[in-house]
Each structure stands twice: as structure tokens, then as C-alpha cells.
DSSP file (Angstrom, degrees, kcal/mol; ACC not computed):
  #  RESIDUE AA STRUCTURE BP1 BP2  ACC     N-H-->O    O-->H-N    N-H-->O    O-->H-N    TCO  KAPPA ALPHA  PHI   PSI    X-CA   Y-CA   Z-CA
    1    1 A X              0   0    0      0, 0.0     2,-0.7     0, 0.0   103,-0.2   0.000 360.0 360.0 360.0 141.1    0.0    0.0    0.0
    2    2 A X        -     0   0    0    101,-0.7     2,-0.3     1,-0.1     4,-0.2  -0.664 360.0-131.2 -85.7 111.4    1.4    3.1   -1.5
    3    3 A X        -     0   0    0     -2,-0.7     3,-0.2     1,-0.2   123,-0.1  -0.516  33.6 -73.2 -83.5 125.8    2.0    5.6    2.5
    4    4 A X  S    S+     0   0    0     -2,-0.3   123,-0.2     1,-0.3    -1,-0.2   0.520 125.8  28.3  28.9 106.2    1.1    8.8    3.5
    5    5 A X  S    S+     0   0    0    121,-2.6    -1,-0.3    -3,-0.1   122,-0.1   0.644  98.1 114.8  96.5   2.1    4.0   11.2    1.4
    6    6 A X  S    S-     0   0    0     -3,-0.2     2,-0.5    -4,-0.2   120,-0.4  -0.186  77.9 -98.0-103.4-162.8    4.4    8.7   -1.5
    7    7 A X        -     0   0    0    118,-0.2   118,-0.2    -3,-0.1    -1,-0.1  -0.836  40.9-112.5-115.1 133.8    3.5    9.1   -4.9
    8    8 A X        -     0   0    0    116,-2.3     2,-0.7    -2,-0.5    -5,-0.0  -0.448  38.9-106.7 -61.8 156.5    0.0    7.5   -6.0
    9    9 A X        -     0   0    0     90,-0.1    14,-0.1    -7,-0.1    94,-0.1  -0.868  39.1-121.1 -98.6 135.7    0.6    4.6   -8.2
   10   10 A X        +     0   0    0     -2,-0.7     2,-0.2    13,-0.1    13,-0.1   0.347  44.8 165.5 -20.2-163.7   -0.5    6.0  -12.3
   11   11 A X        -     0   0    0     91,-0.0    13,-0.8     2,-0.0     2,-0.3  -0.515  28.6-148.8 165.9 170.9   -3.2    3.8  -13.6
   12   12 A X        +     0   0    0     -2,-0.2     2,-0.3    10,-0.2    10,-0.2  -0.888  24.5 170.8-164.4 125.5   -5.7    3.8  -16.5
   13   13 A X  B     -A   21   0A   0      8,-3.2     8,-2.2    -2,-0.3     2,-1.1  -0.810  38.8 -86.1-126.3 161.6   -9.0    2.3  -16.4
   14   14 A X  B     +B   91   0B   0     77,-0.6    77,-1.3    -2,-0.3     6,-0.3  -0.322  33.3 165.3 -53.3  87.7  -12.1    1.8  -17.9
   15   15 A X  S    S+     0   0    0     -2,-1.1    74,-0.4    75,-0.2    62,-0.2   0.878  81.3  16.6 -89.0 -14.0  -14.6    4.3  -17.0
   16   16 A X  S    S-     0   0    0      3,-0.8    57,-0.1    60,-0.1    58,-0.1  -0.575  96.3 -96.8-119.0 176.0  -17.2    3.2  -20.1
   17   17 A X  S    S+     0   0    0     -2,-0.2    57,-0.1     1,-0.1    -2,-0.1   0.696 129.1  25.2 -84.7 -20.6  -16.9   -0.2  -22.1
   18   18 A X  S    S+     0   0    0     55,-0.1     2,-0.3    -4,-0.0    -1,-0.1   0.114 108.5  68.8-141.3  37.5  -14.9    2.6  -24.6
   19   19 A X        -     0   0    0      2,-0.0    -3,-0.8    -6,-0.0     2,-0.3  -0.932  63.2-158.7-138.0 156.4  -13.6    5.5  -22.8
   20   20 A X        -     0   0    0     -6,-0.3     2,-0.3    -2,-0.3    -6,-0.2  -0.948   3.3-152.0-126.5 142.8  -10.6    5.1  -20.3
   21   21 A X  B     -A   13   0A   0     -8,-2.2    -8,-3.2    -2,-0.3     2,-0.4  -0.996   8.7-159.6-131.6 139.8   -9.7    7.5  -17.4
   22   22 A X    >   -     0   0    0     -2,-0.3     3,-2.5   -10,-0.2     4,-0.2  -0.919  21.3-132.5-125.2 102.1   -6.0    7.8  -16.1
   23   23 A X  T 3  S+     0   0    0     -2,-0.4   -11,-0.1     1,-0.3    -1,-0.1   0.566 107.0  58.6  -9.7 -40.0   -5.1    9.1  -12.7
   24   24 A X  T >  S+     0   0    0    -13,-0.8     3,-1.5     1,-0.2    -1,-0.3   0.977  95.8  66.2 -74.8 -39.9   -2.3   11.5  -14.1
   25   25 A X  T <  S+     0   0    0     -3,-2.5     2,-2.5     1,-0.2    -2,-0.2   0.883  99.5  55.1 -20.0 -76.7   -5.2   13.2  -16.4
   26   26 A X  T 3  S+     0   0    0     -4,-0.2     3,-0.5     2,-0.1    -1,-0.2  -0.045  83.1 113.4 -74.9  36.0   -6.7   14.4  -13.0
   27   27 A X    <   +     0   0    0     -2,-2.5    96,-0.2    -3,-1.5     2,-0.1  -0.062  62.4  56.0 -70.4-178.0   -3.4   16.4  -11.4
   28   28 A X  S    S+     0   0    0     94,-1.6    -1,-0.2    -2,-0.1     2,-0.2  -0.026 112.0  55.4 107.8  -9.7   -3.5   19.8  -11.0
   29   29 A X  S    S-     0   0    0     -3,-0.5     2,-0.5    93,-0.4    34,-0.2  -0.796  92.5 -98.6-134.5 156.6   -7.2   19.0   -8.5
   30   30 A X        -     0   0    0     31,-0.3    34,-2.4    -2,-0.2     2,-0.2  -0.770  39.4-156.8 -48.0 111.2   -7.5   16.6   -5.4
   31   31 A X  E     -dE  64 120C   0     89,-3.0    89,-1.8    90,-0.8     2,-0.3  -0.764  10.2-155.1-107.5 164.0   -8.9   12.9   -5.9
   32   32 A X  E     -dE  65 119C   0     32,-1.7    34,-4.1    -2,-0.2     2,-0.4  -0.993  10.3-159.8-127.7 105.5  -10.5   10.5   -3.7
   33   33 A X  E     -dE  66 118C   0     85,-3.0    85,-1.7    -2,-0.3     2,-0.4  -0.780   7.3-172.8 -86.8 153.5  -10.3    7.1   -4.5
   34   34 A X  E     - E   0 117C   0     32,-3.4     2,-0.3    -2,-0.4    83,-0.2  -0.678   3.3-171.0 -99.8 178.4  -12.8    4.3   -3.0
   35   35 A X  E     + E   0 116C   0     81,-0.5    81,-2.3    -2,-0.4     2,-0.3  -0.800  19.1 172.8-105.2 124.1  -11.8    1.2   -3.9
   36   36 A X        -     0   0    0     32,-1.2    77,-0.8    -2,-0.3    34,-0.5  -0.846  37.7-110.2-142.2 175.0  -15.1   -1.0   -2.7
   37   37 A X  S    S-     0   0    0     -2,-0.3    76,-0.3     1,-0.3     2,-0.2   0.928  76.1 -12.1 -94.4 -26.4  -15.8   -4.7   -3.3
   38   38 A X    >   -     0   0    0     74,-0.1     3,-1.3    32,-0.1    -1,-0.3  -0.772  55.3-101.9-175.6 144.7  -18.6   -4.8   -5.6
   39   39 A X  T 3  S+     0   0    0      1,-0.2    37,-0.0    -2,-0.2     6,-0.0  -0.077 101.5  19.2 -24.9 116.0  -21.5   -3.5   -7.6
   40   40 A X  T 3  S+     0   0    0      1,-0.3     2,-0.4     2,-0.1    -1,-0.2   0.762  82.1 130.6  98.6  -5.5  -24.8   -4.3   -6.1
   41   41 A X    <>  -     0   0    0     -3,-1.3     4,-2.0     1,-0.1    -1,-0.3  -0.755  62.5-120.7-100.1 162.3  -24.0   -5.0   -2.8
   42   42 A X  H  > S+     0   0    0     -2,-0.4     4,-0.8     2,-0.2     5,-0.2   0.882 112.5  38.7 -33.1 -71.6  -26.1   -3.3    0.2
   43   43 A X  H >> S+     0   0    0      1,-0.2     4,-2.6     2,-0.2     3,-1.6   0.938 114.8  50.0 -67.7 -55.8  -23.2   -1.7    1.8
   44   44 A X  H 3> S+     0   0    0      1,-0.3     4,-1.7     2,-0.2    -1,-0.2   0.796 117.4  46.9 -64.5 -38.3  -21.1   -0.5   -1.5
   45   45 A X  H 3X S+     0   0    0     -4,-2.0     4,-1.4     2,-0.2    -1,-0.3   0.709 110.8  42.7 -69.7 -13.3  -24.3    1.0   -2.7
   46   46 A X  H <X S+     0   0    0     -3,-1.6     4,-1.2    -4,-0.8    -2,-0.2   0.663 119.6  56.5 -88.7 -16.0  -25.5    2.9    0.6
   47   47 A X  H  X S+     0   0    0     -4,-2.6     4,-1.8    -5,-0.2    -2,-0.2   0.968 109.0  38.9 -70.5 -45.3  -21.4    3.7    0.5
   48   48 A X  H  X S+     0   0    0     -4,-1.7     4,-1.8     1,-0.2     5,-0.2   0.927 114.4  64.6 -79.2 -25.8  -21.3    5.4   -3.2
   49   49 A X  H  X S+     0   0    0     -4,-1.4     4,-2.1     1,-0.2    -1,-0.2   0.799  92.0  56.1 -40.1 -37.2  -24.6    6.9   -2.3
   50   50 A X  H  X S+     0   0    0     -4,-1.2     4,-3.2     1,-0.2    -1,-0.2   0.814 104.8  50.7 -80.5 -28.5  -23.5    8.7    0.0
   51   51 A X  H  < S+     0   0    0     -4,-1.8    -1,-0.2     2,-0.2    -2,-0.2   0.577 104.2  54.7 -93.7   8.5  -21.1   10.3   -2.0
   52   52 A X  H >< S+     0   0    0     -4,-1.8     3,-0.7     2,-0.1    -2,-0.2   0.728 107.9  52.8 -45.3 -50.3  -23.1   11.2   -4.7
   53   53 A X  H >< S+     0   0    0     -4,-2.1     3,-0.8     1,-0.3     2,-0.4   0.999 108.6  53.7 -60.6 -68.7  -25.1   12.8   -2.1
   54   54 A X  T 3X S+     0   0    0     -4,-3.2     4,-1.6     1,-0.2    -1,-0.3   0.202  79.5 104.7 -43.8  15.8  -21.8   14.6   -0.9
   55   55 A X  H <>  +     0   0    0     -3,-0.7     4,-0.9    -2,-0.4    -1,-0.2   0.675  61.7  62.5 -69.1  -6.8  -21.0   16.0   -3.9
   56   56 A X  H <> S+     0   0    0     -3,-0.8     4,-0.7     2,-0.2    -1,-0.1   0.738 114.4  43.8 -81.3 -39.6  -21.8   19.4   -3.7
   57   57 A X  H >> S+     0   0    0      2,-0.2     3,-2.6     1,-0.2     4,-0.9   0.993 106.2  60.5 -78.8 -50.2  -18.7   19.3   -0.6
   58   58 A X  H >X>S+     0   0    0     -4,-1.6     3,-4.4     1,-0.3     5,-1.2   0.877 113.7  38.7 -50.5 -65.3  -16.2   17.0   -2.9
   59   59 A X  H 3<5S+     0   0    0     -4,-0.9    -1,-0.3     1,-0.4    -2,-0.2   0.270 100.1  68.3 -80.3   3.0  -16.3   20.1   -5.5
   60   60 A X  H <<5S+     0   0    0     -3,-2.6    -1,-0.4    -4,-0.7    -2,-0.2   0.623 109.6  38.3 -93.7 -29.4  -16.2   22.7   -2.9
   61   61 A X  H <<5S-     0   0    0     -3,-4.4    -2,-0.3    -4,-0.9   -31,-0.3   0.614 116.5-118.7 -85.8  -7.8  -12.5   21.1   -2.5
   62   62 A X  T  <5 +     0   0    0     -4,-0.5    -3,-0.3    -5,-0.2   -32,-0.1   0.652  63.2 160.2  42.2  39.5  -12.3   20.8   -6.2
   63   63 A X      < -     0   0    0     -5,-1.2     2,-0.5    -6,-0.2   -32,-0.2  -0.222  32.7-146.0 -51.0 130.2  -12.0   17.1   -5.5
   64   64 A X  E     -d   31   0C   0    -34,-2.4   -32,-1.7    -6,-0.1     2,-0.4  -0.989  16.0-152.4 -99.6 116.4  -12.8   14.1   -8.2
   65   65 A X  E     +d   32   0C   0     -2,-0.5     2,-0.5   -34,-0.2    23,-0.3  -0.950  16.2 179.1-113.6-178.5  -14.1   11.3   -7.0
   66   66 A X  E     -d   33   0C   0    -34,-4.1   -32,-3.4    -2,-0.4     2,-0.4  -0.962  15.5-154.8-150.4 128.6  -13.8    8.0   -8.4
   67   67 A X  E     +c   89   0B   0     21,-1.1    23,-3.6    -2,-0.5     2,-0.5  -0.700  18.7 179.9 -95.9 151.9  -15.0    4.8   -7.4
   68   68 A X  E     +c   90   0B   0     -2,-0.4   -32,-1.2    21,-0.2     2,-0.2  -0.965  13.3 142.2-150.9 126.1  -13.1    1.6   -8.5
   69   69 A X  E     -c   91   0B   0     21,-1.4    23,-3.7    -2,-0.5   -32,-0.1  -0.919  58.7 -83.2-150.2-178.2  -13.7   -2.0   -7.9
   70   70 A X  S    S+     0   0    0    -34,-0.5    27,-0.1    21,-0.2   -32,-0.1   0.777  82.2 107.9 -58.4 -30.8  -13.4   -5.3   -9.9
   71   71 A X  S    S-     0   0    0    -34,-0.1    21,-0.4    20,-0.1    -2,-0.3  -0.046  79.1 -85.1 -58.4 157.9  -16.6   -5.5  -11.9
   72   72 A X    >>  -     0   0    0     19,-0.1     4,-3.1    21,-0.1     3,-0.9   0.043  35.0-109.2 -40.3 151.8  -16.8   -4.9  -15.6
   73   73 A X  H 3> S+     0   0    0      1,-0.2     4,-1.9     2,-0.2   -56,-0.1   0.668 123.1  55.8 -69.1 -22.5  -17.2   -1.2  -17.2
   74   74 A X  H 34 S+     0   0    0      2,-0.3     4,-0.4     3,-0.1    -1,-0.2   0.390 102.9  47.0 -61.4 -32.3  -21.0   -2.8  -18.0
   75   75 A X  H <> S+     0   0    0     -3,-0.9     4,-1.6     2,-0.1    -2,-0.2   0.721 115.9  48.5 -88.5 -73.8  -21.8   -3.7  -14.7
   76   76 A X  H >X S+     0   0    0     -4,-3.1     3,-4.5     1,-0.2     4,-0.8   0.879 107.9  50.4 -39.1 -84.3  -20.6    0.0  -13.7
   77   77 A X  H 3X S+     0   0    0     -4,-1.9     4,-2.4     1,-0.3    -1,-0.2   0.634 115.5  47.6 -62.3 -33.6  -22.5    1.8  -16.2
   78   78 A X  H 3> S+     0   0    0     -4,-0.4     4,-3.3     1,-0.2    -1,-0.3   0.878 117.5  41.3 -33.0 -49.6  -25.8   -0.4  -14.9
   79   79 A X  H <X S+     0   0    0     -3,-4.5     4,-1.3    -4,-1.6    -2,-0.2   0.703 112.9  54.8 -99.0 -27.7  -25.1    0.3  -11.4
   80   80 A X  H  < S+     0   0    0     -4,-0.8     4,-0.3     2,-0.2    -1,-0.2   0.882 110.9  45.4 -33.4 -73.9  -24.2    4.0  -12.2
   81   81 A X  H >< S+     0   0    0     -4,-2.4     3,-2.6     2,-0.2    -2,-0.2   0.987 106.9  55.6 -53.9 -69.7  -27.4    4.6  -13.8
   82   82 A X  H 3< S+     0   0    0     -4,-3.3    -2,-0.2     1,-0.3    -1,-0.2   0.943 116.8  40.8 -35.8 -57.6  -29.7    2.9  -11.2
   83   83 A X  T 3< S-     0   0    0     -4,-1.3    -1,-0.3    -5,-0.1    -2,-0.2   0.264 103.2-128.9 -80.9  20.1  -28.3    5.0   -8.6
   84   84 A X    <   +     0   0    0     -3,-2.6     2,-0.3    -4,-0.3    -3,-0.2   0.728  42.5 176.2  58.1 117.4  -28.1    8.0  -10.4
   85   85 A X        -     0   0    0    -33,-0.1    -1,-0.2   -34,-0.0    -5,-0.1  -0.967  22.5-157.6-153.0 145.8  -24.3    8.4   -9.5
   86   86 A X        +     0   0    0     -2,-0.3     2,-0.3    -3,-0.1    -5,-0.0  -0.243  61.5  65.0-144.2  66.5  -22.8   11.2  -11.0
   87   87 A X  S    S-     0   0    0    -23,-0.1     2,-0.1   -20,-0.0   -21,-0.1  -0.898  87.5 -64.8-170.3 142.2  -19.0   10.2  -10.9
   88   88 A X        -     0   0    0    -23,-0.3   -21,-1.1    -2,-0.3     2,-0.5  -0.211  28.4-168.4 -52.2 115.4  -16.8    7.6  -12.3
   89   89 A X  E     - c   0  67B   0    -74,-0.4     2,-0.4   -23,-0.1   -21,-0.2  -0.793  18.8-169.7 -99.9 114.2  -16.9    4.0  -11.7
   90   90 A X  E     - c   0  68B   0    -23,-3.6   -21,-1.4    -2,-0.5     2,-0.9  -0.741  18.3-121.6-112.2 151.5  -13.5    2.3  -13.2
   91   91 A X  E     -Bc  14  69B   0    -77,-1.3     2,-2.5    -2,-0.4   -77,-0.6  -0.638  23.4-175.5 -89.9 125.0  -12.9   -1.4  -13.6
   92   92 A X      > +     0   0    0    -23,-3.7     5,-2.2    -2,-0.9     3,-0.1  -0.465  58.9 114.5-105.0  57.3  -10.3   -2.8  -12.0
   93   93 A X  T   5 +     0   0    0     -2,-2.5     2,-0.5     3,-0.2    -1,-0.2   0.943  59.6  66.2-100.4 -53.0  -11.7   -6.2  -14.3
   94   94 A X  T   5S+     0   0    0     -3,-0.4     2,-0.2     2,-0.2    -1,-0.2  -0.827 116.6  17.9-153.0  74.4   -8.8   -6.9  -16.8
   95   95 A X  T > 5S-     0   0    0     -2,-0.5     3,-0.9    -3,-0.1     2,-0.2   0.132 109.9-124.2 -36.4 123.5   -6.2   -7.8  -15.1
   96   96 A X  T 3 5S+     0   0    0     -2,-0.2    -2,-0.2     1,-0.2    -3,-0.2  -0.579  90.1   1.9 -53.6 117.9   -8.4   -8.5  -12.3
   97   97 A X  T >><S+     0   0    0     -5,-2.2     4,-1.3    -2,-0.2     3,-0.9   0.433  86.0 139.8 106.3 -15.4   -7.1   -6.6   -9.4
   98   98 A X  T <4 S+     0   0    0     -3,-0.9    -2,-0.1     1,-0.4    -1,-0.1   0.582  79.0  29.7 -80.1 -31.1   -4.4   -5.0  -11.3
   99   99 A X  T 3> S+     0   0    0      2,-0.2     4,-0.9    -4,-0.2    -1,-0.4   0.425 121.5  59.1-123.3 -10.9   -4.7   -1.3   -9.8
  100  100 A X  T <4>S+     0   0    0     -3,-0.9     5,-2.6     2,-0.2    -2,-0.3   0.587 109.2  40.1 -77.3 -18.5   -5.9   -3.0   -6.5
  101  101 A X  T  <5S+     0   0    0     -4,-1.3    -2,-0.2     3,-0.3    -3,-0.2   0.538 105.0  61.6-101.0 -26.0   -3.2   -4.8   -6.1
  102  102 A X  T  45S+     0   0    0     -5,-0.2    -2,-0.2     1,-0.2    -3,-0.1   0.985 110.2  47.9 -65.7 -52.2   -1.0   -2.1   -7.2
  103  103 A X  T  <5S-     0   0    0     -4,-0.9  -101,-0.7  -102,-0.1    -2,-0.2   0.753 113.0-117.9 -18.3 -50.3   -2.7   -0.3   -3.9
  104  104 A X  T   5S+     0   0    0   -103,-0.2    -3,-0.3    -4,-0.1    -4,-0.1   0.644  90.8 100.0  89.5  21.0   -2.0   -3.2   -1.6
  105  105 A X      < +     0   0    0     -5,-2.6     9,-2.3    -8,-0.2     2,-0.7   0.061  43.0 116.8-129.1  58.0   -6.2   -3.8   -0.9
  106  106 A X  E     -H  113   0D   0      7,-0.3     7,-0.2    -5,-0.1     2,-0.2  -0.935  57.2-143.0 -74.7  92.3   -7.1   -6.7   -3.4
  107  107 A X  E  >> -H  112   0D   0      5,-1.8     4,-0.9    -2,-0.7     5,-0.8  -0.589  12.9-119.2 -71.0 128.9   -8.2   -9.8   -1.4
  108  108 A X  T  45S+     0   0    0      1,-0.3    -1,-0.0     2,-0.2    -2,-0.0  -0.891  81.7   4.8-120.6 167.7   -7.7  -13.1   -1.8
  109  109 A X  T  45S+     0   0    0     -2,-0.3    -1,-0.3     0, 0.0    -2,-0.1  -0.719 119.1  69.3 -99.8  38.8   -8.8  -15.5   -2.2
  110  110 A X  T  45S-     0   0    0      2,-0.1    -2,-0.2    -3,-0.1     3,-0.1   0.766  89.5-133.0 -89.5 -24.7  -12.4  -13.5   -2.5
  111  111 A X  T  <5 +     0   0    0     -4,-0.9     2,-0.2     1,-0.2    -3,-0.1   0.681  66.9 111.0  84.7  -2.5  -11.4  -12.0   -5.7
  112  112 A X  E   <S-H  107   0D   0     -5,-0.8    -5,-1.8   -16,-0.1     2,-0.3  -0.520  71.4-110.2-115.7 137.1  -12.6   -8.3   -4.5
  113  113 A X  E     -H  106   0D   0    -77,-0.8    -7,-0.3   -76,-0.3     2,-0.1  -0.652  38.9-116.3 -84.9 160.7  -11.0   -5.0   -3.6
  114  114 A X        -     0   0    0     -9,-2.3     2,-1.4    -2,-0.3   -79,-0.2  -0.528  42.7 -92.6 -78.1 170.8  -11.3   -4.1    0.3
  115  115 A X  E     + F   0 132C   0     17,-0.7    17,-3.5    -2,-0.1     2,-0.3  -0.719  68.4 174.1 -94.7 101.0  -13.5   -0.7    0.9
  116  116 A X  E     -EF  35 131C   0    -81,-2.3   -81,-0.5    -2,-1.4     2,-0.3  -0.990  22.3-159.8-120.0 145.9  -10.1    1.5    0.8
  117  117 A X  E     +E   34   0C   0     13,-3.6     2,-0.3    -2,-0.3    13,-0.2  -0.849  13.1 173.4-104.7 149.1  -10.1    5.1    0.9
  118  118 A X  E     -E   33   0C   0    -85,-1.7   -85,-3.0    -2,-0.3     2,-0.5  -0.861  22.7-145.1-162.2 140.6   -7.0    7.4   -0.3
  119  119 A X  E     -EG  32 128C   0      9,-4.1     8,-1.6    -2,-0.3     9,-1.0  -0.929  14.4-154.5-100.3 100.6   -6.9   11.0   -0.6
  120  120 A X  E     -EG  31 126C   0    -89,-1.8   -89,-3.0    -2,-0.5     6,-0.2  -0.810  11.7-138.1-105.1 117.7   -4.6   12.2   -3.6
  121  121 A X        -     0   0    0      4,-2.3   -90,-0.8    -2,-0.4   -92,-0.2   0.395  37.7 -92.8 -52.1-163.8   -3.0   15.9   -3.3
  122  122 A X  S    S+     0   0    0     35,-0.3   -94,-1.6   -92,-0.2   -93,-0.4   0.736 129.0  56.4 -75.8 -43.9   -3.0   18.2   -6.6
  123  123 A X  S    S-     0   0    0    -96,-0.2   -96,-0.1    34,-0.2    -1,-0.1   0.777 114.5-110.9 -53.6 -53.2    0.3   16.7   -7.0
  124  124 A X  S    S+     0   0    0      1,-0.3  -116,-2.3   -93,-0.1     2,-0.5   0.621  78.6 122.0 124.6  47.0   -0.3   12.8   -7.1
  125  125 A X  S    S-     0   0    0   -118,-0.2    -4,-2.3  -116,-0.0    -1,-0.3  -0.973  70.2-108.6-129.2 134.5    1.4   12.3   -4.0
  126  126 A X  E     +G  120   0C   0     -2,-0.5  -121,-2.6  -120,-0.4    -6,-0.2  -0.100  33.2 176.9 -52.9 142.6   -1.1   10.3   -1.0
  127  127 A X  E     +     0   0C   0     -8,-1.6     2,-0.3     1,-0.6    -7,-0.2   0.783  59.9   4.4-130.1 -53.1   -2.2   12.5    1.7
  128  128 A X  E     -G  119   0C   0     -9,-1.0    -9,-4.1  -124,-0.1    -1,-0.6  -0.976  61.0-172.0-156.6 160.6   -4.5   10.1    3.7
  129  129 A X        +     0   0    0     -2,-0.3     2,-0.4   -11,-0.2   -11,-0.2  -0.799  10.4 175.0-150.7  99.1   -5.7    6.6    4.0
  130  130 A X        -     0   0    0    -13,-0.2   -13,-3.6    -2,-0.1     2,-0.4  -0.923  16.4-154.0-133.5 165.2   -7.8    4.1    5.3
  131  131 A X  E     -F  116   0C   0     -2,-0.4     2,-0.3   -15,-0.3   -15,-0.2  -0.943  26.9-154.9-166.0  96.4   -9.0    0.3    5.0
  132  132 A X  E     -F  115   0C   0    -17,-3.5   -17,-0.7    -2,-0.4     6,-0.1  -0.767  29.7 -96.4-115.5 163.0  -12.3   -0.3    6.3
  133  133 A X    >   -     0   0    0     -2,-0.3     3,-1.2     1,-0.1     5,-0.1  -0.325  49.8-116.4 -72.3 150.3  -13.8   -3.7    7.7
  134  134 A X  T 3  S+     0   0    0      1,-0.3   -97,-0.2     3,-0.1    -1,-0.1   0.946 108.3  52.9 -23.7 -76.7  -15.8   -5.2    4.2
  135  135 A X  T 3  S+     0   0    0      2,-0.1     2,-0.5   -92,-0.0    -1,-0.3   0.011  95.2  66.0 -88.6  27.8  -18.9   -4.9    5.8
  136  136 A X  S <  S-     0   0    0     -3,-1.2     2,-0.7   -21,-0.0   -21,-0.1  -0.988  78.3-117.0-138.4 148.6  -19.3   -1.6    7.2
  137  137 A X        -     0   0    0     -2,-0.5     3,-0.1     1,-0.1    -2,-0.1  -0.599  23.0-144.0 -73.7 110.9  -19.6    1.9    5.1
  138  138 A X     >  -     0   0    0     -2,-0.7     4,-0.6     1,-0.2     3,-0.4   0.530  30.6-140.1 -70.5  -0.6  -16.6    4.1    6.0
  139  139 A X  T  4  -     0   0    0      1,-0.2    -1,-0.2     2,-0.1   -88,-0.1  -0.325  15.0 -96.7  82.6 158.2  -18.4    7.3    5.9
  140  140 A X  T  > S+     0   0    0     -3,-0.1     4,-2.3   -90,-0.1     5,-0.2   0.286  92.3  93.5-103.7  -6.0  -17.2   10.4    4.7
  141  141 A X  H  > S+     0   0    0     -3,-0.4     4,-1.2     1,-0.3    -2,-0.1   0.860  85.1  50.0 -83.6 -30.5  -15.9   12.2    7.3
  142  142 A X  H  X S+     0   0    0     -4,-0.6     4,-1.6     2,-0.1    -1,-0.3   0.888 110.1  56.0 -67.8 -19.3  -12.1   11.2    7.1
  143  143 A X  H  > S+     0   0    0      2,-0.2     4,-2.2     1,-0.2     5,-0.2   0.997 110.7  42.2 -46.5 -65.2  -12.3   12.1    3.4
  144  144 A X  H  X S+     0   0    0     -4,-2.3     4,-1.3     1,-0.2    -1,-0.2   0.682 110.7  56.6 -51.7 -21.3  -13.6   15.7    4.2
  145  145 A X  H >X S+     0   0    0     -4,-1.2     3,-2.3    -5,-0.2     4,-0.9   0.944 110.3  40.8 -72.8 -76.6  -11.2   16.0    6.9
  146  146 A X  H >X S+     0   0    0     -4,-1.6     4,-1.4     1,-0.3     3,-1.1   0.865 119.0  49.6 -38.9 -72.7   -7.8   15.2    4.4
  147  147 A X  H 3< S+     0   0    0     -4,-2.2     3,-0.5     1,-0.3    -1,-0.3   0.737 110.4  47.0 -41.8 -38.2   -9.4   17.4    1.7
  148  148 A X  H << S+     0   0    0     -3,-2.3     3,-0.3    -4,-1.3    -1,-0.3   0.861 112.3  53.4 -82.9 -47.5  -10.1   20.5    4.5
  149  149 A X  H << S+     0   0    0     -3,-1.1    -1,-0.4    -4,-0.9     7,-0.3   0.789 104.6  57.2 -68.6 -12.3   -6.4   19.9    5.6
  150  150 A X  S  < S+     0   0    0     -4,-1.4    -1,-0.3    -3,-0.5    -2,-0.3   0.245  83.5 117.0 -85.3   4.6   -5.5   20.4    1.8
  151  151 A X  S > >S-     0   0    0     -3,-0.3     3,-2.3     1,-0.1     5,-0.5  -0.681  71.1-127.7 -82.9 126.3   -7.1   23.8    1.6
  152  152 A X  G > 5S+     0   0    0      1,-0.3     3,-2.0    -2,-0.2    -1,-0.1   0.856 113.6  65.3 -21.7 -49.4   -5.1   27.1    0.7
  153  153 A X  G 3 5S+     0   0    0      1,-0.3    -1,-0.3     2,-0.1    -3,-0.1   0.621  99.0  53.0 -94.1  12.0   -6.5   28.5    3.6
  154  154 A X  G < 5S-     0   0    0     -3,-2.3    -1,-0.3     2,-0.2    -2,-0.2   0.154 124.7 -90.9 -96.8  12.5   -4.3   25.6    6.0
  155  155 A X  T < 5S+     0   0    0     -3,-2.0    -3,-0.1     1,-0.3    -2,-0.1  -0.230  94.4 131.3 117.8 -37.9   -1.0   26.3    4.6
  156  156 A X      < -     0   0    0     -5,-0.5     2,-0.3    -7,-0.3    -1,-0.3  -0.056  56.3-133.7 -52.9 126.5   -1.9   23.4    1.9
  157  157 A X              0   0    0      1,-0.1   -35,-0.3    -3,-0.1   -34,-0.2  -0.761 360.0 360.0 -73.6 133.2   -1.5   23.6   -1.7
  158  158 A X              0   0    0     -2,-0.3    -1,-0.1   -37,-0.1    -7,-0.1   0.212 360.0 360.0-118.4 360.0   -4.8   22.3   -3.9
């Protein structure tokens, strides 16, 4: 798992069955990745909900987020639509894992990413992180916290 002060690892993923989105694209702004375990499940949907719902505060940091787990770009764009989600789901399908494992949260033998959080400066270097039990929704409030220390007005470049 890439720590606190390190450089995020690059990646490029599917965000459509024919568009790809690549982490260095999105410099110059804060991201938030989730990493979560799958489409469709109870928790991973009351999770991404809730940051849909928090979007108005993600863009108040000028923050991206982007959720990423193993299903297909097909699967996303389903699960995307039912929940009216209005951020990017990428697939971590093909390699399976590929950019979860680059991370350090891929589990096996489940086949699944863990529900990880990481907060990525303007720069592309990790600013905060956390690993939450499978079954419980980690909330938003350590996100908002890393972003709020990232603010101009706390010494922080975004």
C-alpha cells in the first residue's frame, strides 16, 4: 500500500466499455479514490450513495471522486445509472485486481478489492488513507477531513 508522502501509483482504467480514465489526467485537482468490493451489494451501494449525495462538498475542495472496484465497465455503467451516481466507476476487471493490487487492498482468495479510501494531493502524492472492515460503510468524514487539511487556507496547496 502506496503511505502517506508517497507518490499514488498511475493507472488507467475503464470508466465506459470505450472510454478510459487515467489518474495522471486528473493532477492539477485533489482525488479521492474508493476502492469498494462490488457493484450491487447493500453496503457498496449505501457507500457510493452517499457520495453522490456529498458532492456538492467533494467540488467545494475541487476534489474528483472516483470509485473503483473489480466489476466490468457494464456492470458499472448499470449500477451507475440505477443510482443515479454522478461520478466515475472504473474497472479494475482486466487484469483482475491490477490497480488494487497495485494499492495493496485486493483480497484473496475473494477475488474483490477491500472498501479503501486514499486521498490524492494536486500533485499525485497520497495524503491520507484508510482500510475499512468489508462490511461496514466508511463514511465520509475522514475524506472531508484530508481534503479541509488540503485547503489554501491551511498552509496546503490544492
Amino acid at each position: 500500500m502506496p503511505a502517506v508522502g508517497e507518490p499514488a501509483p498511475d493507472f488507467t482504467l475503464h470508466s465506459t466499455p470505450d472510454q478510459t480514465l487515467s489518474l495522471s489526467q486528473l493532477r492539477g485537482h485533489p482525488v479521492v479514490l474508493a476502492f469498494y468490493p462490488a457493484d450491487w451489494s447493500p453496503v457498496c451501494g449505501d457507500q457510493m450513495a452517499l457520495y453522490n449525495e456529498l458532492m456538492p462538498e467533494f467540488r467545494r475542495f475541487h476534489a474528483t471522486v472516483i470509485g473503483i472496484s473489480v466489476d466490468g465497465p457494464w456492470c458499472h455503467a448499470a449500477f451507475a445509472l440505477d443510482r443515479k451516481l454522478h461520478f466515475p466507476l472504473l474497472a479494475d476487471f482486466e487484469p483482475k485486481g491490477e490497480v488494487s493490487r497495485r494499492y495493496g487492498v485486493y483480497q484473496l482468495p475473494e477475488g474483490i478489492s477491500e472498501r479503501a479510501l486514499f486521498v490524492i494531493d494536486a500533485e499525485g502524492i497520497v495524503r491520507w488513507s484508510y482500510v475499512s472492515p468489508s462490511g461496514i460503510n466508511p463514511g465520509a468524514d475522514g475524506i472531508l477531513e484530508a481534503l479541509e487539511a488540503l485547503s489554501p487556507t491551511n498552509g496546503a496547496r490544492s
